[in-house]
C-alpha positions in Angstrom: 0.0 0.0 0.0 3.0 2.3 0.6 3.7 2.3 -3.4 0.1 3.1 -3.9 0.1 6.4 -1.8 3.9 7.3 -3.6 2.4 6.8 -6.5 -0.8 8.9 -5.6 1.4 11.8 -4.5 3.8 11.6 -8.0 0.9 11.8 -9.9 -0.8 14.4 -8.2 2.3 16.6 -8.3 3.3 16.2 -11.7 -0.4 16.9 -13.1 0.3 20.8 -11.9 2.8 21.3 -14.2 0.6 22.2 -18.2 3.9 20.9 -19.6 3.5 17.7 -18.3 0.1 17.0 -18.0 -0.5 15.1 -21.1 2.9 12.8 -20.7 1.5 10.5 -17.6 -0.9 7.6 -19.8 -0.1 4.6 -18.0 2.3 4.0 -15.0 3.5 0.3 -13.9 4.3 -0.4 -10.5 7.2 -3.2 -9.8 8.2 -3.4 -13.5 5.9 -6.8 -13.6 3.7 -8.1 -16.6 1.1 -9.4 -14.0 -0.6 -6.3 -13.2 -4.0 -4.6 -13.1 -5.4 -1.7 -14.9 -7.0 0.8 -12.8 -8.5 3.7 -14.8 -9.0 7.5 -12.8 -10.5 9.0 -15.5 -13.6 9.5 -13.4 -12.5 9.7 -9.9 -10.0 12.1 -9.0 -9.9 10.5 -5.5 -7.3 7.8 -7.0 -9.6 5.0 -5.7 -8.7 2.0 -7.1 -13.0 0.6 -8.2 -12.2 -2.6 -8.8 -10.1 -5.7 -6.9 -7.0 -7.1 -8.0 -7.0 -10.6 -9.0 -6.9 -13.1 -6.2 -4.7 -15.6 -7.8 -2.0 -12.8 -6.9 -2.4 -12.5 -3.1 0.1 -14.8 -2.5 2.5 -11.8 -4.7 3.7 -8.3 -4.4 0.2 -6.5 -5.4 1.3 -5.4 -9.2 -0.4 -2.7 -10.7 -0.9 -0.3 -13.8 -2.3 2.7 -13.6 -3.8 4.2 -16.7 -4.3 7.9 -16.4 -6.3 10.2 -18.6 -6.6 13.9 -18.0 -9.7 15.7 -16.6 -11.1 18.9 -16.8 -11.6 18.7 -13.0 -7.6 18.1 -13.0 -6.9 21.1 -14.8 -8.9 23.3 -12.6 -7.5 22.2 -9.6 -4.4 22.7 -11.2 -4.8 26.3 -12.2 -5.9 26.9 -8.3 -3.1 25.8 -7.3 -1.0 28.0 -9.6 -2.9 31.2 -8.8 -3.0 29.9 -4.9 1.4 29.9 -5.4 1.2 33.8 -6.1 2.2 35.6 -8.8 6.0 35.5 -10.2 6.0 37.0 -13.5 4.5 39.7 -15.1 4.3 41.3 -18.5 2.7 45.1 -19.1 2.2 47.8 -21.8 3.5 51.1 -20.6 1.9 54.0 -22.9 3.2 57.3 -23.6 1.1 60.1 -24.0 1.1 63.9 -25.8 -0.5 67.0 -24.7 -2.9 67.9 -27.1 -2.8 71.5 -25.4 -1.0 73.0 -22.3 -0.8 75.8 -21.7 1.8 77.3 -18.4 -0.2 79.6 -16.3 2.0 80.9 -13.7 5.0 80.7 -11.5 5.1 78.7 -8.0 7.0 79.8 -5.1 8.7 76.2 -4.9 10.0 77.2 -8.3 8.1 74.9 -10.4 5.3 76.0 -12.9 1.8 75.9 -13.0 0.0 75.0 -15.7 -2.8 73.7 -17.4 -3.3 70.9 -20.2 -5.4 68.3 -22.0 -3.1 64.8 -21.6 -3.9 62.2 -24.0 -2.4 58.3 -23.7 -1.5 56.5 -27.0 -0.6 53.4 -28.3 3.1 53.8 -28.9 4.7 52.4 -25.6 7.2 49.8 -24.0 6.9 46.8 -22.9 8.1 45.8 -19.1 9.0 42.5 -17.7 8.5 42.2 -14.2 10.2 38.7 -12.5 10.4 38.4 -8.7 14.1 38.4 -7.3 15.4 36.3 -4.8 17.1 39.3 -3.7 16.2 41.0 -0.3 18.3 44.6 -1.0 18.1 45.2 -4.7 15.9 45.2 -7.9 18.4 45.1 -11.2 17.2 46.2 -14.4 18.3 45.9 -18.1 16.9 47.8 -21.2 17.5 46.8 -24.9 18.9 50.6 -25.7 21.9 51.9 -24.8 21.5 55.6 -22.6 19.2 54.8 -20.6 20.2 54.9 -16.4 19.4 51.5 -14.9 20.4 52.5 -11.4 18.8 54.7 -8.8 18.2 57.7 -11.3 15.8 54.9 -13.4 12.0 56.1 -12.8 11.0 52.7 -12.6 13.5 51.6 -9.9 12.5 55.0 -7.5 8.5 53.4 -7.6 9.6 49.9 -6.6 11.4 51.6 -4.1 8.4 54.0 -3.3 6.3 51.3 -3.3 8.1 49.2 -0.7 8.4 52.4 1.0 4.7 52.7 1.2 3.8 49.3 1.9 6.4 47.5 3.9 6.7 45.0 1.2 9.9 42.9 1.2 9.8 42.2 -2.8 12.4 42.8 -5.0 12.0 42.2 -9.3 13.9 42.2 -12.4 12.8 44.0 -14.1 13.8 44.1 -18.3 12.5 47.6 -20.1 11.8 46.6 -23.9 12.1 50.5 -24.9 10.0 51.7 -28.0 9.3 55.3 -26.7 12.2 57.4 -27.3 13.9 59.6 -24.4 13.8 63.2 -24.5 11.1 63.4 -26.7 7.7 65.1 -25.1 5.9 62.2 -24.5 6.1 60.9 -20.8 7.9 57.7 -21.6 9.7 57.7 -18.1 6.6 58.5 -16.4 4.9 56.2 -17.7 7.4 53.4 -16.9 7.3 54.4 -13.0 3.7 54.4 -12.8 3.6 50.6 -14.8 6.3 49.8 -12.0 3.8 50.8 -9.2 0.8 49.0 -11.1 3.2 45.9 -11.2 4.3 46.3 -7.9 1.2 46.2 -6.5 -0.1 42.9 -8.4 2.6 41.2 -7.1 1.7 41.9 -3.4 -2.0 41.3 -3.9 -3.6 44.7 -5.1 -3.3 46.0 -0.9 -2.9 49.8 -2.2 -6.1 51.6 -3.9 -5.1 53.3 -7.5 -5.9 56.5 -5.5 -3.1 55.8 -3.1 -0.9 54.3 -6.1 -1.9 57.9 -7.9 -1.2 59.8 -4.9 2.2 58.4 -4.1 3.6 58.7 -7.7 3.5 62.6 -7.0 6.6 62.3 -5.0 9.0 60.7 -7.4 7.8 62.9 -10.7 4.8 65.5 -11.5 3.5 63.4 -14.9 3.4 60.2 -13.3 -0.4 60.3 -12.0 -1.7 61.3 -14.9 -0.8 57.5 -15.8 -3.8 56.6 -13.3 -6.2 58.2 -15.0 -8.7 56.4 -17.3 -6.3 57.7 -20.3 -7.7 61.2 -21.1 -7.7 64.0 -18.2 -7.3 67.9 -17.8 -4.1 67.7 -15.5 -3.1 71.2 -13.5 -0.8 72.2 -10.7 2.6 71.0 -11.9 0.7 68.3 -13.8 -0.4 66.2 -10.7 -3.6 67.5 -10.2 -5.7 65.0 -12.2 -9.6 65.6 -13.3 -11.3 62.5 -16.0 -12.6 63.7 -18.7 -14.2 61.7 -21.3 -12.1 61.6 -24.6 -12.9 64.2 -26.6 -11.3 63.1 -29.3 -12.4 59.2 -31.3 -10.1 57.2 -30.6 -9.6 55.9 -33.6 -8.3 59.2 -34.8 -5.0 58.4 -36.5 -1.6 60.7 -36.1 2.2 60.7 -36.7 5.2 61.5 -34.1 8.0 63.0 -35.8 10.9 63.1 -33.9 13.8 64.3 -34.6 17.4 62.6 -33.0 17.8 66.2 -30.9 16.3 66.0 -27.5 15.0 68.9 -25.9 16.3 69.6 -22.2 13.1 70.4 -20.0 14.9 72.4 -17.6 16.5 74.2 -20.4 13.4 74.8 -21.8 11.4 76.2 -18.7 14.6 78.4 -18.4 13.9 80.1 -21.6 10.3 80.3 -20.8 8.6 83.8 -20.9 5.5 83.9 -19.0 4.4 87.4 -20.7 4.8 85.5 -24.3 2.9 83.1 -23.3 -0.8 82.6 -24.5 -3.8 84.6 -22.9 -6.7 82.2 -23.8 -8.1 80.3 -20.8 -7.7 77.2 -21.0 -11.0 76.0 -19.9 -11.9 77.4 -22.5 -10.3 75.2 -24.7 -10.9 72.4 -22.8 -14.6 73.0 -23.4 -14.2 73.8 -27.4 -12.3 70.4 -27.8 -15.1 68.9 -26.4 -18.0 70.3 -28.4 -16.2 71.1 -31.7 -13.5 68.3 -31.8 -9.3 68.6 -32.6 -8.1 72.1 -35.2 -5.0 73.7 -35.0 -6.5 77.0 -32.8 -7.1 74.3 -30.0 -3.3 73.0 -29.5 -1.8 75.8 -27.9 2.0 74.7 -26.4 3.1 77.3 -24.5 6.4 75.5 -24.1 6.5 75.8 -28.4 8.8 79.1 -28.5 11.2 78.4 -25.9 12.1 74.6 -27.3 12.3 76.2 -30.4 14.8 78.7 -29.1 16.6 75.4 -27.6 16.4 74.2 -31.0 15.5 76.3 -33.8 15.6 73.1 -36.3 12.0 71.9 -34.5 10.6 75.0 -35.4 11.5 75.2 -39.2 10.2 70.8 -39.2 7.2 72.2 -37.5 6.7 74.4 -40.3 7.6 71.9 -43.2 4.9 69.8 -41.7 2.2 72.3 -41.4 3.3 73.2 -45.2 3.3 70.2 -46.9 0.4 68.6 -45.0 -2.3 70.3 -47.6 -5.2 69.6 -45.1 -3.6 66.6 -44.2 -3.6 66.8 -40.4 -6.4 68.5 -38.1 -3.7 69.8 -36.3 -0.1 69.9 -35.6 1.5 70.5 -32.4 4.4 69.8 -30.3 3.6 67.5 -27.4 5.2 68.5 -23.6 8.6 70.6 -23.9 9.8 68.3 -27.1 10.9 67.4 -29.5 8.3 65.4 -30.7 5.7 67.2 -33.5 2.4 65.5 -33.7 0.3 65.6 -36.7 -3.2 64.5 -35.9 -5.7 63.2 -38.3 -2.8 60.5 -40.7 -0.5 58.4 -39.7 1.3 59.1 -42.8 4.3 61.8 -42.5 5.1 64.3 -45.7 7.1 62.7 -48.0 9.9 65.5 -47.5 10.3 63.1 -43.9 11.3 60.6 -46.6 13.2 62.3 -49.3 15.4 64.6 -48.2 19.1 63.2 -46.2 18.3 65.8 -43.8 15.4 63.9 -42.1 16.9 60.4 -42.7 17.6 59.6 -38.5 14.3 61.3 -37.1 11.8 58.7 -35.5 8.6 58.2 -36.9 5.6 56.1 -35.2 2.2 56.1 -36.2 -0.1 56.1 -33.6 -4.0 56.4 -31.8 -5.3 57.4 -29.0 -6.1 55.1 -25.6 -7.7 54.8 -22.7 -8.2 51.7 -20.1 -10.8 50.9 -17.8 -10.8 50.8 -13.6 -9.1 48.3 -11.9 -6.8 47.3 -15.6 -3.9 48.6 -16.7 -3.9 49.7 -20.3 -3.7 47.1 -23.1 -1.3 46.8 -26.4 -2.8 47.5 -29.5 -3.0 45.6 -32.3 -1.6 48.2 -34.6 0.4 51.5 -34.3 4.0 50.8 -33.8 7.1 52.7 -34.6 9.8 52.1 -37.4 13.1 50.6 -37.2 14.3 48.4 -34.6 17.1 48.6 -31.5 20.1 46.7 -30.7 20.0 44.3 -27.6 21.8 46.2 -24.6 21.8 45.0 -20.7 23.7 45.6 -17.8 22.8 44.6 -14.2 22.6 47.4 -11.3 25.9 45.6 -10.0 28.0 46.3 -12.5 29.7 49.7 -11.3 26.4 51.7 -10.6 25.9 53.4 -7.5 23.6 51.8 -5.5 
């Protein structure tokens, strides 16, 4: 009876594993050819229904069993999976443009306030979240060279955050499959950290509300709870002051991000910001327009347009080329945050100049739409909308000579 109850257990454990479930048919006890056939397929108890033959009691009880997989089985199998907690995870992390914003005043913390319509969209990155067995350290590796992967990594200051928060005791690596590019308008850092917090909180059960996630994500960066919106939301303060709106804008609206290999540096941007150049019209206002009239050019307003373009007068005269050789091609075109994206809304096509001319030949180009996700989800992949070209493999572990 003892090999029966090994041979219970061995059966039992192996039927967990979906790689192995189909490889356990028929089992032989004692290596005999006197044995008897005991089928399970009904009775997941492992109850042997019928007697062995009595000619054999004088033997060693020989016997086969012949298993054949159950629905019942594989239930109780996938319990027991989602019973052993999560240990891998896999998300989308948007990026987003500003379809207007306008800066609406100076803070005494030095900081500015303003006042914009955020958008996400379907160009993003892709994060791979594993649990660590490490107790002190997450470690991340990226497939694009430039990108910190050490303390000064948004996504490692919201697991830290996180555990900060919570007194949780996990620890991930973490691999950032980068499409967004950095220095480019669109919130692709932000968006990472507030995916890490998302994550971070799956793993550990879902204990914080997405209020609480929202509210903490202040702390390390003034886009990031914008991320916890339902997609579309009129953001003020210094951008962490979230209000839903519902889109005003079809989703299914295509557009184009030209980009070109310049970054623009935000703080170098703020720094040549003029408040009494900026734009007078209330914001609200357009906020309210969008809504009733849909996307045009006199609606994206970027008060942060003149002072990138002094950064980098090349975005201004691409701006222009756009707007030019568009022929009512776009409903609008705008730069999103403090650059250097340009966004053409209404085609995902650029203008052939983009194409032609040597000048152009390195900018990036995605075509893209806009997204939203529901409560309680994070926001899903698309189907479509992805950007061009492709990026070489590059990884290197937080040990390796970064500060800790």
């Amino acid at each position: 009876m003892a090999s029966t109850q090994f041979l219970h257990s061995s059966i039992l454990y192996n039927s967990f594993n979906s790689t192995k479930r189909s490889n356990f048919s028929t089992i032989r006890v004692n290596g005999s050819p006197n044995y008897q056939k005991i089928n399970l397929g009904r009775h997941p108890s492992f109850k042997p229904m019928s007697s062995l033959d009595p000619q054999q009691s004088g033997e060693r009880r020989k016997i086969e069993i012949v298993y054949n997989p159950e629905e019942k089985l594989n239930k109780l199998a996938d319990e027991v999976d989602k019973e052993a907690g999560l240990s891998r995870l896999t998300l989308f992390s948007p990026c987003k443009v500003n379809v207007f914003l306008r800066i609406t005043g100076k803070r005494e913390d030095g900081y500015h306030d303003l006042a914009s319509l955020f958008h996400v969209i379907s160009l993003g990155d892709k994060i791979k979240f594993s649990l660590s067995p490490s107790k002190t350290k997450d470690s991340l590796s990226t497939n694009v060279p430039g990108v910190p992967l050490d303390d000064r990594n948004l996504i490692i200051k919201a697991l830290k955050l996180y555990r900060q928060k919570t007194g949780s005791d996990k620890y991930f690596w973490i691999h950032l499959d980068k499409k967004v590019p950095t220095g480019a308008g669109l919130g692709g850092g932000s968006s990472n950290a507030a995916t890490a917090l998302w994550a971070a909180n799956q793993f550990s059960g879902g204990i914080a509300t997405e209020k609480e996630l929202q509210e903490w994500s202040s702390e390390i960066g003034s886009d990031i709870p914008f991320f916890f919106s339902n997609g579309v939301a009129y953001c003020t303060g210094r951008g962490e002051e979230v209000k839903d709106v519902p889109p005003p804008i079809p989703l299914d609206t295509p557009m184009v991000l030209i980009k070109p290999p310049e970054a623009c540096s935000t703080a170098q941007v703020y720094k040549c910001l003029r408040l009494d150049q900026t734009s007078k019209v209330d914001p609200l206002s357009l906020l309210e327009k969008i809504s009733r009239e849909g996307i045009s050019q006199d609606i994206c307003i970027n008060d942060l347009e003149p002072p990138a373009f002094e950064v980098l007068p090349t975005l201004r005269r691409l701006k222009q080329r756009i707007i030019a050789a568009s022929r009512g091609q776009y409903h609008a075109v705008f730069m999103s945050g403090s650059g250097s994206t340009i966004v053409g809304i209404g085609s995902p096509d650029p203008p052939q100049f983009i194409y032609d001319e040597e000048t152009y030949k390195d900018v990036f180009i995605s075509e893209a739409t806009f997204i939203t996700r529901e409560e309680n989800e994070w926001y899903s992949e698309p189907t479509s909308g992805c950007s061009t070209g492709s990026v070489a493999e590059f990884s290197r572990p937080l040990s390796d000579g970064i500060a800790q």
